[in-house]
Backbone bond lengths (Angstrom), bond angles and torsions (degrees), N, CA, C in turn:
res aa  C-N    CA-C-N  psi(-1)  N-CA   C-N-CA  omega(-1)  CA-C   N-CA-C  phi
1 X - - - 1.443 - - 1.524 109.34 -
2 X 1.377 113.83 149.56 1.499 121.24 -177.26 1.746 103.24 -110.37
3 X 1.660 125.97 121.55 1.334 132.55 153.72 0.923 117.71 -55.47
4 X 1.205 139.80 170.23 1.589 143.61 87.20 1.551 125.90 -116.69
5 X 1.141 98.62 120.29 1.418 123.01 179.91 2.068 109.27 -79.04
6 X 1.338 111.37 95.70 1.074 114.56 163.42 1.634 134.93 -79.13
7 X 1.119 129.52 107.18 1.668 115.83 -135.21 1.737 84.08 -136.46
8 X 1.443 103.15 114.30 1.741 102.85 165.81 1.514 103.25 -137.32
9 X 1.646 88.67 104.59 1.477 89.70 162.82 2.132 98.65 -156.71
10 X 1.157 118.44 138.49 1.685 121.52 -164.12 1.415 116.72 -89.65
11 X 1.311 97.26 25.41 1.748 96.40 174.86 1.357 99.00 -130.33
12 X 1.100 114.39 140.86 1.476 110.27 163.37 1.147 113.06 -111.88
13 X 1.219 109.04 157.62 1.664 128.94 -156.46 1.451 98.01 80.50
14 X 0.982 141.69 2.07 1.527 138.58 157.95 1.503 122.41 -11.69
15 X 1.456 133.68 157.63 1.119 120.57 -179.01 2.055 97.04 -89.80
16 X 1.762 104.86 -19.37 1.663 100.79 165.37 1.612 114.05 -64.72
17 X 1.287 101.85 -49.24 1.427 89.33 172.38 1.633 134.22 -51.19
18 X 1.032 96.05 -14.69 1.948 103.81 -176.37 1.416 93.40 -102.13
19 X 1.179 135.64 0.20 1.754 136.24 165.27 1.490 97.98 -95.26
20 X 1.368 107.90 -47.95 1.955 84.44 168.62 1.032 134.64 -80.51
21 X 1.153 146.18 -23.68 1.691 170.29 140.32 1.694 93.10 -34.26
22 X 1.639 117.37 -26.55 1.745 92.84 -162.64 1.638 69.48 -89.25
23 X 1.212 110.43 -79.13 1.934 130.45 -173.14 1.907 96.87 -4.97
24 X 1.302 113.42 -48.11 1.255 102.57 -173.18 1.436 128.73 -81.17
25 X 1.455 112.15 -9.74 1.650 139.78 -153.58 1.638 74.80 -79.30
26 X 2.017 90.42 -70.61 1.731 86.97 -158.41 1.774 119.59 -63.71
27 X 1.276 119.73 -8.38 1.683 126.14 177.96 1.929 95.00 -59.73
28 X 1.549 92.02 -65.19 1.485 98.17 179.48 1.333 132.72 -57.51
29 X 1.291 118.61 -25.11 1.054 122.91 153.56 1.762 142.38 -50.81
30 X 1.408 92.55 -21.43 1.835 114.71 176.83 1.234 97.15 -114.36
31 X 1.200 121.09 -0.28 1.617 104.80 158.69 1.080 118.00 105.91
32 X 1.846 113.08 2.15 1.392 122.20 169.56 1.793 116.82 -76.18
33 X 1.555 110.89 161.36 1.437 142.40 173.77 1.478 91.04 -69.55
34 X 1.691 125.32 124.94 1.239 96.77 158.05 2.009 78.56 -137.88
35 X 1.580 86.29 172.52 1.553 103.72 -174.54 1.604 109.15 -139.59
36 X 1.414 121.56 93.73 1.189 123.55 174.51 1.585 108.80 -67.52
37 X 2.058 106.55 132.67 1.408 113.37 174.41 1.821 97.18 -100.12
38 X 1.077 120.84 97.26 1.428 104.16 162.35 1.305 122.57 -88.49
39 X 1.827 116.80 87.89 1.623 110.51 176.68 1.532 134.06 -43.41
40 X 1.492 122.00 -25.82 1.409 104.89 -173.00 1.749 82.88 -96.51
41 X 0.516 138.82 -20.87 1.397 131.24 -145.78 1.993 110.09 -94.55
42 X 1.616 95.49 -38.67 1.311 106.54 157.94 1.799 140.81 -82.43
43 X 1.938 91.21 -6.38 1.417 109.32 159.10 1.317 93.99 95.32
44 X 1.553 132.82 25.92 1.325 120.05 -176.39 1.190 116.67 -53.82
45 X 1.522 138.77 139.45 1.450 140.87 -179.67 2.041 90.40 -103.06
46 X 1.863 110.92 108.81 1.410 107.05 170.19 1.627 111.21 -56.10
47 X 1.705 124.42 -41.17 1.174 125.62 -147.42 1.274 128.28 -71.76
48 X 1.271 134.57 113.64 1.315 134.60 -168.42 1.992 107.36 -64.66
49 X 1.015 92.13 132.18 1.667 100.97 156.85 1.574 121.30 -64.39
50 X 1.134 103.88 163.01 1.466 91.27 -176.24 1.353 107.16 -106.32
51 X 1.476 116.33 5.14 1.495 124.27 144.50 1.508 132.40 -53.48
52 X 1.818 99.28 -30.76 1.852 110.83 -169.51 1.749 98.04 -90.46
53 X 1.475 111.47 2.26 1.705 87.28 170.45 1.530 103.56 -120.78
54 X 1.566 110.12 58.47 1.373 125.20 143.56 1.288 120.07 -114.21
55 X 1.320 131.76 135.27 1.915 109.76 -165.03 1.469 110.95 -79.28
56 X 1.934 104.68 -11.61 1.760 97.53 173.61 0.956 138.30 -115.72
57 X 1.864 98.75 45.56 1.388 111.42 -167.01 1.909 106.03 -73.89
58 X 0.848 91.93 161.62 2.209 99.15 150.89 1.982 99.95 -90.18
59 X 1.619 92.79 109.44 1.412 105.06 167.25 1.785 127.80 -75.61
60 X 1.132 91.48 128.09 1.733 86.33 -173.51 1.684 98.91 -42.90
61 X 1.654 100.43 167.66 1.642 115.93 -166.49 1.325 93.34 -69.08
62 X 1.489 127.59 -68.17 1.355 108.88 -177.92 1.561 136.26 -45.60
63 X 1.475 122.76 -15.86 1.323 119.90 -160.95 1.706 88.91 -84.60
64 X 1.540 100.78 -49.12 2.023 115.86 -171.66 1.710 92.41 -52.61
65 X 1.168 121.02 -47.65 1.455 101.76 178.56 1.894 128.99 -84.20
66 X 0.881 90.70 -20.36 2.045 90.09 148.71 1.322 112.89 -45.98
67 X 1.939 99.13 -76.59 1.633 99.03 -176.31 1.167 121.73 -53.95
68 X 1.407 119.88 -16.64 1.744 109.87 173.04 1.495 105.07 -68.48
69 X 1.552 114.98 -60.35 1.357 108.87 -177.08 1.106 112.75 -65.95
70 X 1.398 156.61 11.94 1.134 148.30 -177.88 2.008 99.38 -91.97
71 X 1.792 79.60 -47.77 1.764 89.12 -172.53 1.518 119.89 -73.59
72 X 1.538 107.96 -11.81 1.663 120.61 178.73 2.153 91.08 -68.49
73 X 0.821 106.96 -61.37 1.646 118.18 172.86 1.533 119.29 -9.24
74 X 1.427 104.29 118.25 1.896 98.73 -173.87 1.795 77.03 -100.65
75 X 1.104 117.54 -66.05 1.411 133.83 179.37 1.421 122.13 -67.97
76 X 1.462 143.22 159.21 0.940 147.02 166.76 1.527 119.08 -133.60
77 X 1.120 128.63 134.52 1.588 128.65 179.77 1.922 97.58 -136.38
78 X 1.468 101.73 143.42 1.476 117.15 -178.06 1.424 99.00 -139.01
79 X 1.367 111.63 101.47 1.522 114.12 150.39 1.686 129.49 -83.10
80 X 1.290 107.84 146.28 1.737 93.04 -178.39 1.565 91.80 174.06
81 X 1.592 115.73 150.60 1.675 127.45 156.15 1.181 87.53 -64.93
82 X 1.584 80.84 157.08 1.759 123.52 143.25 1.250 118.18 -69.06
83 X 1.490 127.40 88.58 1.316 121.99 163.47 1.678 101.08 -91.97
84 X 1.405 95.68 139.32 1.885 114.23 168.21 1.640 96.31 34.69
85 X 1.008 122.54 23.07 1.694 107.96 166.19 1.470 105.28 110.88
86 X 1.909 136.54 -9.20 0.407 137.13 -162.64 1.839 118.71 -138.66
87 X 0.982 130.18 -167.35 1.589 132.30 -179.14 1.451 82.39 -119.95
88 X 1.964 87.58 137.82 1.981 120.62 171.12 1.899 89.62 -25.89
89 X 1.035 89.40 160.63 1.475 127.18 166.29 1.808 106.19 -68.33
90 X 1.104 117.01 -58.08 1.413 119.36 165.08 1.400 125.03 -42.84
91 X 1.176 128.27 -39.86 1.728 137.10 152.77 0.808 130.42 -54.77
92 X 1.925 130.80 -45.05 0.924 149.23 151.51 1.541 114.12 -36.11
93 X 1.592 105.96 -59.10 1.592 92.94 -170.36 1.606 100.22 -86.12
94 X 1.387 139.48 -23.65 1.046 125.77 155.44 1.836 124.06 -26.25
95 X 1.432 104.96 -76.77 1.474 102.41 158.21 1.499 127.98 -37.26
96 X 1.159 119.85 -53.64 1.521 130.71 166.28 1.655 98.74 -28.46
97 X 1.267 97.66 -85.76 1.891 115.46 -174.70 1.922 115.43 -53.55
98 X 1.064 112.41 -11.25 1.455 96.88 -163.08 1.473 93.07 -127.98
99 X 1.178 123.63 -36.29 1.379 124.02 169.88 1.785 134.07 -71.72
100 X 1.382 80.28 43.20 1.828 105.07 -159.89 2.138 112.44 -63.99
101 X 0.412 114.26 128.11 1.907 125.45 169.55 1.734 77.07 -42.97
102 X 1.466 96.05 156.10 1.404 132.75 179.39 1.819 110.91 36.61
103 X 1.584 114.81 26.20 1.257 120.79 177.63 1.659 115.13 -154.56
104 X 0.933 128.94 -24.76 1.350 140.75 134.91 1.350 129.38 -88.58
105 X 1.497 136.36 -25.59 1.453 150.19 -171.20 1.744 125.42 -174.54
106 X 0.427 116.48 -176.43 1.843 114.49 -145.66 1.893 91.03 -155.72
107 X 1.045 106.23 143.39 1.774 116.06 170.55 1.838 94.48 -84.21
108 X 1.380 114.45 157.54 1.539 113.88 176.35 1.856 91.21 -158.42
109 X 1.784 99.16 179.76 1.640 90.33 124.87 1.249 122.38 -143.10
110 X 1.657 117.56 171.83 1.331 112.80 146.82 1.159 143.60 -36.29
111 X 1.274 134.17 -178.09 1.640 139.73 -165.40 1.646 89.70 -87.04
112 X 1.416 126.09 -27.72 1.228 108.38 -166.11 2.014 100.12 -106.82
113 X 1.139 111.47 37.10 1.412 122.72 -172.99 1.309 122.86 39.53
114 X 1.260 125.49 33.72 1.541 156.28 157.94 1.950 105.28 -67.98
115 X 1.415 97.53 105.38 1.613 109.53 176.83 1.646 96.07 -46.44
116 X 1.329 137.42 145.54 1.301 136.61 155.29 1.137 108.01 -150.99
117 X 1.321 149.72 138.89 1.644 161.40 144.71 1.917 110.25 -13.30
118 X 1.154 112.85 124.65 1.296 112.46 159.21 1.519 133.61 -117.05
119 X 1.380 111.04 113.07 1.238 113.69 -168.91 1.742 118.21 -33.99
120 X 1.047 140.04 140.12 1.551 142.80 153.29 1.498 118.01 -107.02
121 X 1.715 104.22 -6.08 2.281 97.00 168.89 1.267 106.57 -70.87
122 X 1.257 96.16 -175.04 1.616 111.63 168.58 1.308 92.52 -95.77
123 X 1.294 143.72 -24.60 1.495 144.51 -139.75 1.744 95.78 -75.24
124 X 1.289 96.31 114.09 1.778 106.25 173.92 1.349 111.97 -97.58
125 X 1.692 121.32 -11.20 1.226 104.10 -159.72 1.882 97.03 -157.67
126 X 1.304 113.88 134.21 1.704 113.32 -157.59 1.650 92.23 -130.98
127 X 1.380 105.32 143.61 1.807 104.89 175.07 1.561 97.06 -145.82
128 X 1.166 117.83 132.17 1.463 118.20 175.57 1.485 107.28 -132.45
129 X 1.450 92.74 122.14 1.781 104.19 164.16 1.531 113.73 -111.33
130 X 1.558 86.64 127.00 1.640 98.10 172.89 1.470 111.79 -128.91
131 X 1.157 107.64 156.69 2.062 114.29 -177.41 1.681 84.57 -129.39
132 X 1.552 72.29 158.11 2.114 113.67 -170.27 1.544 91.51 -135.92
133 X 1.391 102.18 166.01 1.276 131.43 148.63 1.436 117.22 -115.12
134 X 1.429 129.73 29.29 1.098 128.56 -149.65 1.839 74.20 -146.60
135 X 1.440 115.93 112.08 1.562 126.94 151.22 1.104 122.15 -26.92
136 X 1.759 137.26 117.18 1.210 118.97 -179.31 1.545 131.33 -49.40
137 X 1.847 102.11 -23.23 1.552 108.66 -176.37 1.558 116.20 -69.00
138 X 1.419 90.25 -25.39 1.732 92.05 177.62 1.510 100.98 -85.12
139 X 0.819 116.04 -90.92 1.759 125.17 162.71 1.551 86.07 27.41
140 X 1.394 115.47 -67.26 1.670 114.45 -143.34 1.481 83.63 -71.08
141 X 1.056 105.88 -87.67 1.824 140.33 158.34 1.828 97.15 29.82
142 X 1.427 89.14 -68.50 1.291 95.55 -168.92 1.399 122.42 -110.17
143 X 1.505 134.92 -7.26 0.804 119.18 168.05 1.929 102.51 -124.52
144 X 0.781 120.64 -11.98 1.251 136.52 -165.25 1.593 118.09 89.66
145 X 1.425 136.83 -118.62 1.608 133.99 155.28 1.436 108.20 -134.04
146 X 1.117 103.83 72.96 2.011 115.10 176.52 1.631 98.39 -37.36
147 X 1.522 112.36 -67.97 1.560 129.64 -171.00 1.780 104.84 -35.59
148 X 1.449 119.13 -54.64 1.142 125.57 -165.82 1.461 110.58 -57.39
149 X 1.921 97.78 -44.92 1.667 87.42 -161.78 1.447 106.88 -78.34
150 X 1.468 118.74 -19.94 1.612 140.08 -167.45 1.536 96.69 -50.20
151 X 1.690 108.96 -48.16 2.037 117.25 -151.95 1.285 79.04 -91.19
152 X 1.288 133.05 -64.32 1.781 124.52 -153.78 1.573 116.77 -89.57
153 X 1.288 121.07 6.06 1.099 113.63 -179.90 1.535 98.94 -138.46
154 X 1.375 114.56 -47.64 1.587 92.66 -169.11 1.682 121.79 -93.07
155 X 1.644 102.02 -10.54 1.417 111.10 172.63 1.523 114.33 -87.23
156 X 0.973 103.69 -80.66 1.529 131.26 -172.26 1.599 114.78 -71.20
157 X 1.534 123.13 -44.34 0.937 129.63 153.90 1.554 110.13 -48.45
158 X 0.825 121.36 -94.33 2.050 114.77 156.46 1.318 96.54 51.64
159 X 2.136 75.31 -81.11 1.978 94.53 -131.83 1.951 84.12 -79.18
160 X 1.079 134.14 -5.14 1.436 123.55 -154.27 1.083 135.70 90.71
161 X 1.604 111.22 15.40 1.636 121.30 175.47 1.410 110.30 -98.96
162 X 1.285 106.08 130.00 1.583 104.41 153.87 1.545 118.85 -58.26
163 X 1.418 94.96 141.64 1.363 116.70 171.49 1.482 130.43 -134.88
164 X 1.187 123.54 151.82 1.497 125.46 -171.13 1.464 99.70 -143.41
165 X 1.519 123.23 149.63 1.071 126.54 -161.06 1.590 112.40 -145.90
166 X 1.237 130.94 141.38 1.561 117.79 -160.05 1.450 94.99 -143.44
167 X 1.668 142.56 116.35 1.104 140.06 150.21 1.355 117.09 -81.37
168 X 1.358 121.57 130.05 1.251 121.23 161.47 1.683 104.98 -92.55
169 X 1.184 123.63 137.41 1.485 141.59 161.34 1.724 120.28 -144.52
170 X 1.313 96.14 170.22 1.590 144.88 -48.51 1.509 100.52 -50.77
171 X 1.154 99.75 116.46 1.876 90.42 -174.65 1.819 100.45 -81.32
172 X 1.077 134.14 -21.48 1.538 125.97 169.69 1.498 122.71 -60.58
173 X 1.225 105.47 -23.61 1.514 110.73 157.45 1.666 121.26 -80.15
174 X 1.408 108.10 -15.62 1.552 95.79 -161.07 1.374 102.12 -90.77
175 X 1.524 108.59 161.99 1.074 123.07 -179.41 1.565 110.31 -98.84
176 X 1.560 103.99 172.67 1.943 114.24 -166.65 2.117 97.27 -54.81
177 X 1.776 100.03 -47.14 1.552 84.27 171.68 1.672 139.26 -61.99
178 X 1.523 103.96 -30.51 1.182 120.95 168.75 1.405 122.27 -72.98
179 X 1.172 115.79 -16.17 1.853 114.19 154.89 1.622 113.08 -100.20
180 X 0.807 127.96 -19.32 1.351 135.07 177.36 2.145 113.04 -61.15
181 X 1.452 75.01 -57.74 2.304 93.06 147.40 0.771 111.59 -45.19
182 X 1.524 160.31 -87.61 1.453 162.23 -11.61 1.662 74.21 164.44
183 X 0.778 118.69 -76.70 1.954 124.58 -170.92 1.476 111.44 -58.01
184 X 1.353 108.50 -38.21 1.465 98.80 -175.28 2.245 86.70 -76.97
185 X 1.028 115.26 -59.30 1.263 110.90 177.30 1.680 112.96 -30.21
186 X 1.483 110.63 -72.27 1.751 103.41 177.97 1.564 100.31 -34.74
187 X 1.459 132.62 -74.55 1.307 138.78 -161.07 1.775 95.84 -36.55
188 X 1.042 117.92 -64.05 1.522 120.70 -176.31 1.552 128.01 -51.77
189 X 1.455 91.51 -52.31 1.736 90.89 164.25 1.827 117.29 -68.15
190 X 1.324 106.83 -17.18 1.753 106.53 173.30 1.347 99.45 -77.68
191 X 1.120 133.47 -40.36 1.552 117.92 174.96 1.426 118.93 -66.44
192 X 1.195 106.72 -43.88 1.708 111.40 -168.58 1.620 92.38 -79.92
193 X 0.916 152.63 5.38 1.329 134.97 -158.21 1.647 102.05 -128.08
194 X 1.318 124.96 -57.89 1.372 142.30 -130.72 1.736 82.18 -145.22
195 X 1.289 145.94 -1.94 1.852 134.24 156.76 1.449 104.07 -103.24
């Protein structure tokens, strides 16, 4: 099986970065392809041209090579905080740009003639870990789980992939043992989930 690990977060040594570095240990470890995307780190530009919202444009070189690696992808993994309820701005327009009509998904319909999205990855199977500083009880409490319905229903759900989604919190409180858990955990849910 082939990964890709989409990872936006601007610090390195990050506590995301040690969720992608683990996520990829254990892929490689069973003998999978994996391909770390590090957006800040690889200089991703989120902003669309106002050339890329024609579907027959010529896409700049970097965007055509996302969608390749996106579409090489049996699996998908998204690391990233919780900013304001949502994933960096850099992810966002990543998705924006790479998750393009007639290159990731196709308009169709259902059996009951309901317009719906049709996947074009190979990607059968999506896992996203994100960390808060915000307690899950509050989290719910007060905002409900924006993040959850965003990855499994409005992204990934979309295209027709299952998805599963894992917050670690409050990671500003936790200590070296209490993330050290959390990693052997990511490692576990990457096997059980995505092997």
């Amino acid at each position: 099986m082939r990964a890709l690990i989409v990872l936006a977060h601007p610090r390195p040594g990050s506590f995301n970065h040690a969720i992608a570095t683990t996520a990829a240990a254990a892929l490689a470890a069973e003998g999978h392809a994996v391909d770390i995307c590090d957006l800040y780190a690889e200089g991703f530009d989120p902003l669309f041209t106002p050339d890329e919202l024609n579907r027959d444009c010529t896409l700049p070189p970097r965007i055509a090579a996302e969608i390749v690696r996106l579409k090489a992808a049996e699996a998908v993994i998204v690391v990233h905080p919780n900013w304001w309820g949502q994933a960096p701005a850099i992810l966002k327009g990543w998705l924006d740009r790479v998750l393009r009509v007639g290159e990731a998904y196709r308009f169709g319909t259902n059996d009951k003639g309901e317009g719906v999205m049709v996947s074009l990855l190979n990607t059968r199977k999506a896992l996203i870990f994100t960390t808060s500083n915000t307690p899950e009880a509050a989290e719910r409490a007060l905002y409900g789980d924006p993040l959850d319905n965003y990855w499994k229903r409005c992204v990934w759900g979309a295209l027709g992939i299952p998805a599963e989604r894992r917050n670690f919190e409050p990671v500003i409180l936790s200590t070296p043992e209490q993330r050290a858990a959390w990693l052997a955990e990511a490692a576990a849910l990457t096997r059980e989930i995505l092997c």
